[in-house]
KOLLUM-196789 format. One record per residue (C-alpha): residue number from 1; residue in three letters; y, x negated, z. Coordinates in Angstrom, 2 decimals, m for minus. Last residue first. Layout:
% residues N
   pos   code         v         u         w
   NUM    Ala         Y         X         Z
...
% end
This chain:
% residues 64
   pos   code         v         u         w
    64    Unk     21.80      5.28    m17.71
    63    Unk     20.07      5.46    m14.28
    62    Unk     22.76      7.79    m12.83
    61    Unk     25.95      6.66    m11.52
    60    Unk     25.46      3.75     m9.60
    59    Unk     26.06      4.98     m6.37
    58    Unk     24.62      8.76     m6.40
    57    Unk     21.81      8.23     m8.77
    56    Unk     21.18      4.72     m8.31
    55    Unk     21.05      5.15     m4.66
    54    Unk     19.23      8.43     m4.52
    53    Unk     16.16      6.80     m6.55
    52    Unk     16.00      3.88     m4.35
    51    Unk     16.09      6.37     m1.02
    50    Unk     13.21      8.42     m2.88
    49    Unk     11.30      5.39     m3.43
    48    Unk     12.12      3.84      0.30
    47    Unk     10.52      7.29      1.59
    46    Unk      7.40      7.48     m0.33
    45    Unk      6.67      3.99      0.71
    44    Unk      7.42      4.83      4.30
    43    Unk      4.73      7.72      4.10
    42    Unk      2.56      5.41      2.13
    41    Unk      2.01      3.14      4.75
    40    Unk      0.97      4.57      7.36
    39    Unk     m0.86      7.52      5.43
    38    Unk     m3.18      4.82      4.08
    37    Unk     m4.07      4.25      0.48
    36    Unk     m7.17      4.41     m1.21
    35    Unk     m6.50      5.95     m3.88
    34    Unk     m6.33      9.69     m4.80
    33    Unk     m5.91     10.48     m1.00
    32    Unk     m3.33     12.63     m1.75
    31    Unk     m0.92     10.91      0.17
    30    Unk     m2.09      7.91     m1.58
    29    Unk     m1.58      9.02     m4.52
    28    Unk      2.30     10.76     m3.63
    27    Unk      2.93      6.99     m2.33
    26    Unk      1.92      5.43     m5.53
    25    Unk      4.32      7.66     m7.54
    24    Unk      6.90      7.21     m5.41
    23    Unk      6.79      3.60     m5.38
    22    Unk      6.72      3.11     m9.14
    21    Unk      9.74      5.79     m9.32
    20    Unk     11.80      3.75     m6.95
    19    Unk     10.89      0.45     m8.94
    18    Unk     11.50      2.46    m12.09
    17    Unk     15.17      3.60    m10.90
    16    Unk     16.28     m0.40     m9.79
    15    Unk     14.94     m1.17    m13.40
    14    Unk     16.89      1.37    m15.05
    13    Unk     20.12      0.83    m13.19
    12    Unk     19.82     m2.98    m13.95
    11    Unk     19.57     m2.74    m17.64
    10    Unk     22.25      0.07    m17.47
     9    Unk     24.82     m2.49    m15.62
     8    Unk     23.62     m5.17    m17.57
     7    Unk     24.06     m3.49    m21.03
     6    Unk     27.72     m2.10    m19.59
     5    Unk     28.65     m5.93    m18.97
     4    Unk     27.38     m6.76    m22.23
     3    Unk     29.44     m4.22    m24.07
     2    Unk     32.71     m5.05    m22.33
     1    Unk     32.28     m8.76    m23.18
% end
């Protein structure tokens, strides 16, 4: 039971953390106008990355 619980929690944790890293990574292309991205929108997606990546870092205890 313990073990399954901590897979989750990890499991979770890493997907939360590659969503936030997805979204930065987009948002840093568009910003440099390496796609075709607006600054409109990938200001605030460069934002809610960074804020996904602080959460699971100082809330969740790291991604692993």
């Amino acid at each position: 039971m313990f073990e399954t619980e901590r897979v989750l929690r990890v499991g979770r944790n890493l997907a939360i953390y590659a969503v936030g890293v997805g979204l930065l990574v987009v948002a840093a292309l568009g910003l440099a106008d390496a796609i075709e991205l607006s600054t409109a929108v990938a200001a605030p997606l460069f934002v809610a990355g960074l804020l996904l990546v602080l959460i699971v870092h100082e809330y969740f205890g790291g991604p692993v």
